[in-house]
N, C-alpha and C positions, 0 to 999 in steps of 0.2 A: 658597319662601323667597327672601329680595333678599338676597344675603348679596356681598362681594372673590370674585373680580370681575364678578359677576354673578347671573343668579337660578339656584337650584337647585331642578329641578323636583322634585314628590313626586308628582304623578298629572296626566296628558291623558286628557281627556275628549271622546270625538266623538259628536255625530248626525249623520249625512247623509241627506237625502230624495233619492232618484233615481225618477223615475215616481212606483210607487203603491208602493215600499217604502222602508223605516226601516233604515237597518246603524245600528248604535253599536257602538262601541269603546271600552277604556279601557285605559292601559298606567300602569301605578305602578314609580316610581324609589325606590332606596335612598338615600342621603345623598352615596354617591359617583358616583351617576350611571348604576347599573348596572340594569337588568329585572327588578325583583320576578315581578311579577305581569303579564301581558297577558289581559283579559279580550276576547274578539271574537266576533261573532256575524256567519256569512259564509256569506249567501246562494249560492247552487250558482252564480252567472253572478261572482261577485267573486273567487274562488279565487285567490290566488298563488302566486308564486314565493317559496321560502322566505328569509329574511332571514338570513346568517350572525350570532353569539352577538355577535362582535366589533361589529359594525352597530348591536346592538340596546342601545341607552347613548343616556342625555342628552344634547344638552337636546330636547325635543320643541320641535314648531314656533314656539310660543306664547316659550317661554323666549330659543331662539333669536333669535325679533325682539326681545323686549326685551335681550337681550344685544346685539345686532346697532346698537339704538338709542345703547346706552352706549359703544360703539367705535368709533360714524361722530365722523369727524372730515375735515378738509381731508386728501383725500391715502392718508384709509385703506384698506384691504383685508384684507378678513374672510373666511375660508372655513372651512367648519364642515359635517359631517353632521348630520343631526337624523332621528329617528328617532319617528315618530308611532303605533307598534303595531301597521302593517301594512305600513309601509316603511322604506325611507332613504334620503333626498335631499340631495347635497350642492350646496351654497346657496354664491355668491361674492357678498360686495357687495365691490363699486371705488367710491371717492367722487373728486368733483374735487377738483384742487386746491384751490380757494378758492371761495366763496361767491359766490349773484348775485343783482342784484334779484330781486326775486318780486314779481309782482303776482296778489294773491289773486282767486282761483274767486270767492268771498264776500265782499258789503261786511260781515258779522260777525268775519271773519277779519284783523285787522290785522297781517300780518305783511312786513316789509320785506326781508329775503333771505332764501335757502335753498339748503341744497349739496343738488347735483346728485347721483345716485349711479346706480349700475345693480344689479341682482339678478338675478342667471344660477340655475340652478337642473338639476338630473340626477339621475333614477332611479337610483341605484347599487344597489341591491336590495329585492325586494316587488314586481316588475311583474305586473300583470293576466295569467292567462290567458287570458283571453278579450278583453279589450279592452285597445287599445293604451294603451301609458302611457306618461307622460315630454313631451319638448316636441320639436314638429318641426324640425329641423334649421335650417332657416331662419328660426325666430320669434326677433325681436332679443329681450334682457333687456328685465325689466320696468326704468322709471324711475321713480326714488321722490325727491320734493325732500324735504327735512328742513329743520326752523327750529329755531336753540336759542330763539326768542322764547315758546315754548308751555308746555315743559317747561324748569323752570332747572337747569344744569349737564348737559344732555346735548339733544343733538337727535332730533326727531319729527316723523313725517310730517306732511305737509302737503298732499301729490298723490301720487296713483301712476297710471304709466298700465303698462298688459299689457295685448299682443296675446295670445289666445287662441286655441285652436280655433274657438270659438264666434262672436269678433270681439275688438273693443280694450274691456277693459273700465277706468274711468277713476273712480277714488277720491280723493275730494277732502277734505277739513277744511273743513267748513262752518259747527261752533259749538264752543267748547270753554269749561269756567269751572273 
């Protein structure tokens, strides 16, 4: 639900494929934010670390960026836990001061500025026993530009670049109506 001052989740939903298996999860919220219900199916190699009660509240990740979208502004900064039904990660975004050209990825994308911001992010609790979790010390935040030209009255992505484990992976707005 969109509700002052932001969205209030009622259920997150996950698939993940890794190799040749399927986990899904689902974690359902009360009205104030607090763990009904976590439903999880966990494979013997995904095992955790168990999540304290306090941790386990709104908003799941989903919720979070769009909250995260309605409070970027020149200058802002946001930090928030989110809590997805097998973990909690607390998430910083910093945005620039003020706004800068932009020249789009895509001649379908007409958009002429965008604030700069950055998104840090930390396992606070749910880490892997078996496989490490979190972000290596040295991987900068991800960069995410926002344009209020997409959405009116609040700003949206429009690029993100993250270094990964894996490598840089680079999200762009390519078509929107």
């Amino acid at each position: 639900m969109i509700a002052d001052p932001g969205p209030i989740p009622a259920r997150y939903v996950v698939e993940s494929q890794r190799r040749d298996r399927t986990s899904t999860w689902a974690v359902a919220f009360d009205p104030q934010g607090a763990v009904e219900r976590v439903d999880l199916t966990t494979p013997v190699d995904e095992e955790r670390d168990p999540v304290p009660s306090a941790l386990q509240r709104a908003p799941d990740p989903l919720a979070l960026a769009l909250a995260a979208s309605r409070a970027a502004t020149p200058g802002a900064r946001l930090e928030e836990v989110s809590f997805d039904g097998k973990r909690a990660v607390r998430f910083e975004l910093a945005c620039a001061d003020a706004e800068q050209a932009f020249a789009p990825d895509h001649p379908a994308v007409a958009i002429e500025s965008a604030l700069d911001c950055t998104l840090d992010g930390e396992l606070v609790a749910g880490a892997s026993r078996r496989w490490q979790s979190g972000r290596d010390a040295d991987r900068a935040p991800a960069r995410i530009l926002l344009s209020r030209e997409i959405v009116p009255g609040r700003y949206w992505p429009v690029r993100v670049e993250a270094e990964t484990r894996f490598g840089m992976v680079v999200v762009r707005l390519t078509r929107y109506r």
